[in-house]
C-alpha positions as CSV (number, residue, x, y, z in Angstrom):
1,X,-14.6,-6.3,22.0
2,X,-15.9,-3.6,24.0
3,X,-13.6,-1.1,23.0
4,X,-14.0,-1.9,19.1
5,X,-17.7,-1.4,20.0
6,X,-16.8,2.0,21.9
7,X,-15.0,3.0,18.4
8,X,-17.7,2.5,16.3
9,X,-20.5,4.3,18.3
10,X,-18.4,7.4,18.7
11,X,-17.5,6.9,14.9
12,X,-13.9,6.6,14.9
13,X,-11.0,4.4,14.0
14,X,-7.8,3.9,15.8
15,X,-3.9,4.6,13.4
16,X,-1.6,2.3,14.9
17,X,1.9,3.3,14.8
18,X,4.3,1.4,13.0
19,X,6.0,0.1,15.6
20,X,3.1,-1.6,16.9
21,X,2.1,-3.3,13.4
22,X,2.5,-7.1,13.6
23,X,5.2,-7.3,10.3
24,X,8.6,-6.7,12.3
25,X,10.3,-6.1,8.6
26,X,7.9,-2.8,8.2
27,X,9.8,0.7,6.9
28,X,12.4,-0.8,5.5
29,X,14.3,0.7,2.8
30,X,17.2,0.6,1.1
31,X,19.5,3.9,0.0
32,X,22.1,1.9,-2.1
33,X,20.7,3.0,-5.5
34,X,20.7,6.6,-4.5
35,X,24.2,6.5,-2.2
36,X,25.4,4.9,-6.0
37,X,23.6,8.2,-8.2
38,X,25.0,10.3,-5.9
39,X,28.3,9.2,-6.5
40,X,28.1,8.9,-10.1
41,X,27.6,12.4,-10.6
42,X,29.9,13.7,-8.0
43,X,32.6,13.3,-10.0
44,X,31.8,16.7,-11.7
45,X,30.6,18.5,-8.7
46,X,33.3,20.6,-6.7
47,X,33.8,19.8,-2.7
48,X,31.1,22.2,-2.0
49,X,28.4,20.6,-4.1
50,X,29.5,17.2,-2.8
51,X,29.3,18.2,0.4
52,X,25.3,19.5,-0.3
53,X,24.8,16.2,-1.8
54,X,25.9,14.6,1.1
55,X,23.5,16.4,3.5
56,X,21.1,15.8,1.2
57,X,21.3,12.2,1.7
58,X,21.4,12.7,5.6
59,X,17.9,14.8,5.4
60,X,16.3,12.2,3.4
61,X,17.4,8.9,6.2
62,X,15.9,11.7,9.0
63,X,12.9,12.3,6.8
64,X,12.3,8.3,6.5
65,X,13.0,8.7,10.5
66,X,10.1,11.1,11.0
67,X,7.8,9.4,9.0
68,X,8.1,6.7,11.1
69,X,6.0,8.5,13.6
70,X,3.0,8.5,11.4
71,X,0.0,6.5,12.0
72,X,-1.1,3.4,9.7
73,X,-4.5,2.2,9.6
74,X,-5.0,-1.3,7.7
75,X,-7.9,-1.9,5.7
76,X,-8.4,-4.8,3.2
77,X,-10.1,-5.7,0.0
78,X,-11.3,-9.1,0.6
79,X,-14.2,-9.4,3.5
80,X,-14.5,-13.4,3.0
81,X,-10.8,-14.8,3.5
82,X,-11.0,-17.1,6.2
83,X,-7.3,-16.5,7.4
84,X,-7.7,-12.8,8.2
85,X,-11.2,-13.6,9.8
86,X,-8.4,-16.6,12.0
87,X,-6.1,-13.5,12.7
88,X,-7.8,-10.6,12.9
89,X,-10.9,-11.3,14.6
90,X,-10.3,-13.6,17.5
91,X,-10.8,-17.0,15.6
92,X,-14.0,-15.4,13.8
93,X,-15.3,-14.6,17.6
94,X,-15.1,-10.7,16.3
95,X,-16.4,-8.6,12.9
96,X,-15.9,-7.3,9.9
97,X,-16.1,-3.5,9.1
98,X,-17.4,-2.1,5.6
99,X,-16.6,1.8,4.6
100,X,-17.7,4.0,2.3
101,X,-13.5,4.7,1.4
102,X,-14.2,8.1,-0.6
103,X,-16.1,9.6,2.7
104,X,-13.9,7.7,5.2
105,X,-11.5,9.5,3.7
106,X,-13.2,13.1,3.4
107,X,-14.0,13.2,6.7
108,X,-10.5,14.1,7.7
109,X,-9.7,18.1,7.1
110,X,-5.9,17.4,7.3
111,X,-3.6,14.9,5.0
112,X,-4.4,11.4,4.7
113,X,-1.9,9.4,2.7
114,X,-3.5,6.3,0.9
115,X,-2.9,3.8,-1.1
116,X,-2.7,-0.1,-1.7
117,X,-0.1,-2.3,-0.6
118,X,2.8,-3.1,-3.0
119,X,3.9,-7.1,-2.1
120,X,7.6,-7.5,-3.6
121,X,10.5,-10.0,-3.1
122,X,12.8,-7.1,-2.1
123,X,12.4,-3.9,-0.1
124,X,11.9,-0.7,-2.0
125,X,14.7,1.1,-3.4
126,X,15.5,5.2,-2.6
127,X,16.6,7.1,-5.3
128,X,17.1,10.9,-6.5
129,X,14.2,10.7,-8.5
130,X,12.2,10.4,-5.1
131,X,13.8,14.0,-3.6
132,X,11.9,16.6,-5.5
133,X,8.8,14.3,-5.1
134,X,5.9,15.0,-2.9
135,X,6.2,13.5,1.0
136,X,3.4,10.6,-0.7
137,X,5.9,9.2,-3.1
138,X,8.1,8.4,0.0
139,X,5.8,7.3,2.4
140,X,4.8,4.7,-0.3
141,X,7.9,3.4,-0.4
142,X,8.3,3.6,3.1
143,X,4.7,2.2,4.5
144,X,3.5,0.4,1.2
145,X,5.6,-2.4,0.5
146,X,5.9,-5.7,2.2
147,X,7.0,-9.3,1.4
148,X,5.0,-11.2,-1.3
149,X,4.4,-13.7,1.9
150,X,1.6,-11.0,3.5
151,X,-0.2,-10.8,-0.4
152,X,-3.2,-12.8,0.6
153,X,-4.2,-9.5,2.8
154,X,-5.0,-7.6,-0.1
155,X,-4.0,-4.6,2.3
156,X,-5.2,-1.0,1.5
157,X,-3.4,1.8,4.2
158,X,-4.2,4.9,6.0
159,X,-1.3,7.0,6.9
160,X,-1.9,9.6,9.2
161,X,0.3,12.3,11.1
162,X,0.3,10.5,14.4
163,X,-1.1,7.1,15.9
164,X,-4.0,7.9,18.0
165,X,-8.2,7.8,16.9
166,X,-9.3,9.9,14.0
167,X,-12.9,10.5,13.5
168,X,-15.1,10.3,10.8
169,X,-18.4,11.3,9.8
170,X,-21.0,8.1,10.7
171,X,-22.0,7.4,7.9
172,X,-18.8,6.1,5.8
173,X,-19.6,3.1,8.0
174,X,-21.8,1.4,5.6
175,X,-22.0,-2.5,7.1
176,X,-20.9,-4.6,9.5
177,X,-20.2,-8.7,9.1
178,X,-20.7,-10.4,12.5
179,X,-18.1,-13.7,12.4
180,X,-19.4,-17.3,12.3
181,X,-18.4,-17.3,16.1
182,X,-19.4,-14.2,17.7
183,X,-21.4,-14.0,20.5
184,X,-25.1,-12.9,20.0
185,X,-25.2,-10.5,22.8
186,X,-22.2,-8.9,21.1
187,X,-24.0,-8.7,17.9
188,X,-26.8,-7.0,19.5
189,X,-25.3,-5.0,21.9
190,X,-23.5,-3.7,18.2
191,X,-27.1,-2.7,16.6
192,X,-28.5,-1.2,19.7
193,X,-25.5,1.1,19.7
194,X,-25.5,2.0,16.2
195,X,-29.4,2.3,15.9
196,X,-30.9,4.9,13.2
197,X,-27.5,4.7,11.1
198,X,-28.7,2.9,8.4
199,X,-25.9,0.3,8.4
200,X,-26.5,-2.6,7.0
201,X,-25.5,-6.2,9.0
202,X,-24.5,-9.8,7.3
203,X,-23.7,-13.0,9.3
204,X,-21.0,-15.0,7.8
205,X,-21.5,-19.0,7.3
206,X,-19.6,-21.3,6.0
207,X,-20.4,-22.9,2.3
208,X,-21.3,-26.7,3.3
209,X,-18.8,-29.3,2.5
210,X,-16.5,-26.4,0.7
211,X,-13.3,-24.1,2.4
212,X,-15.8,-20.6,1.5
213,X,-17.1,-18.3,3.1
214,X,-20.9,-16.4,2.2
215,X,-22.7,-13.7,3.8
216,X,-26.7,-13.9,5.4
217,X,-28.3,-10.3,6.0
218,X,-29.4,-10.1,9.9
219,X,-32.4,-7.9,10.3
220,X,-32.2,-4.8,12.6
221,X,-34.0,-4.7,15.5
222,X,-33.6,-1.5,15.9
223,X,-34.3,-0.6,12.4
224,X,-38.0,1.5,13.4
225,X,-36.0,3.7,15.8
226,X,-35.3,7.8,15.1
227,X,-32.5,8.2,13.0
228,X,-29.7,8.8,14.3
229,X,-28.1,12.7,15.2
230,X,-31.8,14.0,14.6
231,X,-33.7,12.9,18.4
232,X,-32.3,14.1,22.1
233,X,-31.5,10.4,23.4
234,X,-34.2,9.2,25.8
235,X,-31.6,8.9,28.3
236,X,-31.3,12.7,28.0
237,X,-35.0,13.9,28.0
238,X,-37.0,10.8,28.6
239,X,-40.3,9.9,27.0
240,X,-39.9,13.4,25.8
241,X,-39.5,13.7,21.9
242,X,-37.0,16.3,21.0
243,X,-35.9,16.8,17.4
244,X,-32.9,18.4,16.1
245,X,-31.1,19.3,13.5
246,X,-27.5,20.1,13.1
247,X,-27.7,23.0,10.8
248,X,-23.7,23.7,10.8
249,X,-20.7,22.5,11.9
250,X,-16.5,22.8,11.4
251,X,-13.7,21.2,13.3
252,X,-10.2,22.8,13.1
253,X,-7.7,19.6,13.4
254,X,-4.6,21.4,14.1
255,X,-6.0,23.5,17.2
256,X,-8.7,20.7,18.1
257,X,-11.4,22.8,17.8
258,X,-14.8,22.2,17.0
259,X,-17.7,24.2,16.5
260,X,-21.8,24.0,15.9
261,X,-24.9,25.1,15.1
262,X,-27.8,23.1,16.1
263,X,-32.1,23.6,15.7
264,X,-33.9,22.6,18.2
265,X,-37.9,21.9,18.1
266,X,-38.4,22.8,21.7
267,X,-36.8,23.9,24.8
268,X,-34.8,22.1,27.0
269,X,-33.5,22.6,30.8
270,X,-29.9,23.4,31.6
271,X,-29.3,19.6,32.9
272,X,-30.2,18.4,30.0
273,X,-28.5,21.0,28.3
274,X,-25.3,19.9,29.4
275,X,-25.8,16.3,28.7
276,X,-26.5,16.5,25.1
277,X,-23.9,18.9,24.5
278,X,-21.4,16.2,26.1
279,X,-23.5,13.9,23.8
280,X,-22.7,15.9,20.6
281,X,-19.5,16.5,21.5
282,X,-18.6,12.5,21.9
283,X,-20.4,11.4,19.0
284,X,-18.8,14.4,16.5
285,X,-16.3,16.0,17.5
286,X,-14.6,13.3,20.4
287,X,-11.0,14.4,19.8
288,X,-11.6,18.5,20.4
289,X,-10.0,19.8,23.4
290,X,-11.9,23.0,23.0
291,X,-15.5,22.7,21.8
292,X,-18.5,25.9,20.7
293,X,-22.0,24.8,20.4
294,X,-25.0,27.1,19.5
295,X,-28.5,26.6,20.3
296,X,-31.7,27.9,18.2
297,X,-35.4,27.1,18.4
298,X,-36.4,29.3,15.6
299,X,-35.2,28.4,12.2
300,X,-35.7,32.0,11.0
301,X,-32.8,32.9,13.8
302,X,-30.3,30.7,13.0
303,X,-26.8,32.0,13.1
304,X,-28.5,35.0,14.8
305,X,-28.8,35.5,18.8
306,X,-28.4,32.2,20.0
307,X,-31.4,30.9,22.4
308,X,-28.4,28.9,24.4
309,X,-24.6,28.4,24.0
310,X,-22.2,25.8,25.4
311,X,-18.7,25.5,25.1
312,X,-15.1,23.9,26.7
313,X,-12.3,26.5,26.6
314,X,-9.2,24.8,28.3
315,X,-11.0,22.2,30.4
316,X,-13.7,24.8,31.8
317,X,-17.4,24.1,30.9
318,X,-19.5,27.2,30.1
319,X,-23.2,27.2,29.7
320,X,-25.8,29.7,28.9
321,X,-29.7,29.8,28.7
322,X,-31.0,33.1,28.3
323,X,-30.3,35.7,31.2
324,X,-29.0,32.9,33.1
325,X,-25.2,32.2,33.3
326,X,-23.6,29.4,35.1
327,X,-19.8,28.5,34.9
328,X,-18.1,25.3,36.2
């Protein structure tokens, strides 16, 4: 529970890889239907051509290989089924979380692959049709069909390049369902986390004498507090009330890089300097191994000479306030 929590506060979701998916029957294929096209043109070809065909065919079973490796992460279309609540929330003792789908997926500057599950008596088929098609046509077939038996899952996938977390921007998390057993510390330990978001939060009961499920909404505590990416926690600058405002920012996924430009309404010390550029960095850009952050305090000098940099070039931490440089 605790590290599901830890996802959601630092706003991303974890891509499985397949082998670690709970269907043992995932990625299976069959080639038969394109071992038989191949052969029924071959007649014609000379031994050179047959021999392209042939490593044709051996690309495409290393291809299906490789894409193997991706990353798959599950979603479904049905919030209220009381079986996946049984399985996939610790006997309802966990929750239920709601995206905005278009900006889960926009958040990502790379490829995402999605698209919803196919549920068939037999596994999908290969064929020389699927060759000249795009790398999405075969990772459906390879990541988007399973038995008939798992239809009830209404499953919509994820593929990504690699398992591992992939962040998002905070707010495609639109609500969260708490489970008819969860814990209420849990449930509030959840809404402290996420205060200022603007997510929304149901309870689900059951419907008397009936095998349904409904939703209650669950007010927010926290709902009066600053919203959220604009306020210097209070852990940072205590009782002290210091705005911000992220005025730009761009994150390279292939190099892991991310960089900012942020207003502030006031001055801040180096300490605390530090400690909400590790702050930013968790909560936007979590995944960057090197990171560039830009300070201003007067909106008229933005993007101009910077009142304050910080950045993390290969594991070194670099900080600057004016004339004074420091360097971990």
């Amino acid at each position: 529970m605790e590290r599901d929590i830890k996802s959601l506060e630092e706003n991303y979701f974890w891509s499985s890889s397949i082998d670690a998916l709970n269907d043992p029957w995932e990625t299976i294929v069959k080639s038969d239907k394109f071992q038989k096209q191949s052969k029924s043109i071959g007649w014609f070809l000379n031994q050179k051509r047959k021999g392209a065909l042939s490593k044709v065919h051996d690309a495409l079973m290393n291809l299906l290989e490789a894409l193997k490796k991706a990353g798959i992460y599950s979603l479904s279309g049905n919030a209220m089924d009381e079986i996946l609540w049984a399985h996939y929330a610790n006997g309802h003792k966990g929750f239920c979380i709601e995206y905005d789908l278009d900006k889960l997926l926009n958040s990502y500057s790379g490829t995402f692959f999605s698209f919803p599950i196919i549920y068939t008596k037999n596994p999908p088929n290969i064929e020389l049709s699927d060759i000249p098609s795009k790398n999405q046509e075969l990772i459906k077939k390879l990541a988007g069909y399973k038995s008939q038996r798992w239809n009830y899952e209404q499953e919509y996938r994820i593929t990504t390049n690699f398992s591992g977390p992939y962040y998002y921007e905070f707010d495609a998390l639109k609500s969260i369902y708490f489970g008819l057993r969860m814990e209420n510390d849990f449930k509030d330990l959840i809404m402290k986390k996420l205060k200022g978001r603007g997510i929304k939060y149901y309870q689900v009961e059951q419907v008397e004498k009936s095998y349904k499920l409904k939703i209650k909404p669950v007010i927010d505590p926290y709902l009066k507090e600053p919203k959220y990416l604009t306020q210097i926690p209070k852990s940072i600058v205590g009782n002290n009330k210091i705005g911000f405002k992220i005025v730009k920012k761009n994150y390279a996924e292939i190099i892991k890089r991310g960089d900012m430009e942020v207003l502030l309404n006031s001055e801040i010390s180096q300490k605390e300097l530090i400690e909400f550029s590790e702050y930013l960095k968790l909560n936007i850009f979590g995944s960057a191994k090197n990171f560039f952050i830009r300070y201003y305090l007067d909106e008229q000098e933005v993007f101009g000479v910077a009142w304050a940099v910080y950045s993390i070039i290969n594991d070194k931490v670099n900080y600057h306030i004016n004339d004074i440089t420091n360097k971990n």
